[in-house]
N, C-alpha and C positions, 0 to 999 in steps of 0.2 A: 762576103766583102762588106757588107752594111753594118751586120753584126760588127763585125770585126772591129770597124776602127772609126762608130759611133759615139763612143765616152771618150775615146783618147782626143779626138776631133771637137767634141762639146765642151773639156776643160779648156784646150786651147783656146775656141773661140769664147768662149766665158771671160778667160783673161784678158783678151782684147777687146772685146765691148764691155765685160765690168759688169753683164746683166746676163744671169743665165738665161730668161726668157727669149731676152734678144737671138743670146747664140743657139738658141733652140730651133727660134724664124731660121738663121742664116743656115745654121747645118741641114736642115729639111730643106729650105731652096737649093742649097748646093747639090744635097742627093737627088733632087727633082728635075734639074736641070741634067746632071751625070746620067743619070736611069732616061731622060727624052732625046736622048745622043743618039743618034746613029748612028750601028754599029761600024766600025770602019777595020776592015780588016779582023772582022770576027771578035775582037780586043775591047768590047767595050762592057763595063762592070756587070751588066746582065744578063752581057754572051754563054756563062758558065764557065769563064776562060778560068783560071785559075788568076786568083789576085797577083797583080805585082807590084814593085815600084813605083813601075811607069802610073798607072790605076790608081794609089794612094797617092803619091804628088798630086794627080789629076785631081780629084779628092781635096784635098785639101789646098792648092793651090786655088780651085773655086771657090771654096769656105773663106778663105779670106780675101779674095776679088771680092767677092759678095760684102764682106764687112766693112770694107775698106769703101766701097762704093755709097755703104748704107752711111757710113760715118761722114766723107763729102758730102753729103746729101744734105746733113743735117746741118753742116757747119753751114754750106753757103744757102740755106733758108732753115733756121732756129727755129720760126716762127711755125713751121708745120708739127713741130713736136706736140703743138697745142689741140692740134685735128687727133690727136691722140685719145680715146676714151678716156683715160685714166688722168690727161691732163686739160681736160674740158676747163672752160673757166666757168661755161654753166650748163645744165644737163639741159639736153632738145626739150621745150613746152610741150607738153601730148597737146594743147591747143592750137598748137600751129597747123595748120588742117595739110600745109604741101609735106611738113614731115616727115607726118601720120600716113602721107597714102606712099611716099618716098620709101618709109621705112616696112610700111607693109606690103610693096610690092618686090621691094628686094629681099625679104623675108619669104616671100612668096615662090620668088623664083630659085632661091638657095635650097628649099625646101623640095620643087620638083627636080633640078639638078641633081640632089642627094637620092632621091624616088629613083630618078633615072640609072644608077648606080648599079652594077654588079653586083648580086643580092651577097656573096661575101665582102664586098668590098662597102657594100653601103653598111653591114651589120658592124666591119671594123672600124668606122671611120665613126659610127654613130657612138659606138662602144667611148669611143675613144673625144671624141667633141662632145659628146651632151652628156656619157654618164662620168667622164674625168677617168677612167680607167688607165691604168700604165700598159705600153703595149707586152710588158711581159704576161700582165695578168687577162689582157685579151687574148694572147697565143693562149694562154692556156685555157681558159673558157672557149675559143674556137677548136681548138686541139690542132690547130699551124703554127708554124715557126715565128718567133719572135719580127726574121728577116720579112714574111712575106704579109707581116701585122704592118711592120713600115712600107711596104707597096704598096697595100691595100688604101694607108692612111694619105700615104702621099700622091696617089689617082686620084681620090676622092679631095683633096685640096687643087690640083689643078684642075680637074673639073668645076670646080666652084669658081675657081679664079678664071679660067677662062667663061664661064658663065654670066659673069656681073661685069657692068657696064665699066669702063675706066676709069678714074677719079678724074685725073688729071684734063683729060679731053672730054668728058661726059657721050665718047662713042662706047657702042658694043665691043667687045674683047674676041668676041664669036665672033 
């Protein structure tokens, strides 16, 4: 099912955000969110049910909740596009000493989070976050399915995000 109607779901949401990166984020929360579903009457995309209709609307009807929500988001505060690395207006001082120990303790803790990982699941995620590999070319360097390179990828990101602290409220997420 992932396989399946991953590109078709990534062009679409491309065209409505305008950034394939973006629809990258959205399509991976959509599948992240579908795949923590509980199963409800055996029907739910990781049951083994056979895909249907119902499963691809579901699908995609979250991919774009998800963009539609990301897009409000943005309209009514502009100014968080800025908290965005890429749109910094100055890069963090390393002299700033609260930074420094800010960024190396969330460094720290993303790093035991990923330790903690299912040793296939930390070797895809690792494959795939620090060396930039495609997960076609990690299935095949693992010798698993394309399908179970995005399980692996997308455990090991909600792990991490349920790991680190909230932005918004500055509590735990655990």
């Amino acid at each position: 099912m992932l396989e399946r109607y991953y590109q078709e779901l990534l062009r679409l949401i491309s065209r409505s955000t305008g950034c394939r990166d973006k629809a990258q984020d959205v399509v991976q929360e959509a599948y992240a969110r579908i795949l923590a579903r509980k199963p409800q009457g055996g029907h739910a995309l990781h049951s083994g049910a056979p895909p249907d209709s119902g499963q691809r609307a579901l699908l995609y009807v979250t991919a774009k909740n998800i963009a539609i929500d990301e897009q409000r988001l943005r309209q009514r505060r502009p100014h968080d596009a800025l908290d965005e690395p890429h749109m910094q207006l100055r890069a963090p001082r390393a002299d700033e000493p609260e930074q420094r120990l800010h960024d190396r303790q969330t460094m720290e803790r993303l790093l035991a989070i990923i330790d903690a990982l299912p040793p296939r699941c930390r070797q895809a995620f690792a494959l795939y976050k620090f060396d930039g590999l495609s997960q076609i070319e990690i299935a095949a360097q693992m010798g698993i399915s394309v399908n179970m390179v995005e399980k692996h990828i997308i455990n090991g990101m909600l792990a991490c995000k349920r790991g680190l602290p909230d932005r918004v409220t500055g509590k735990d997420s655990a």
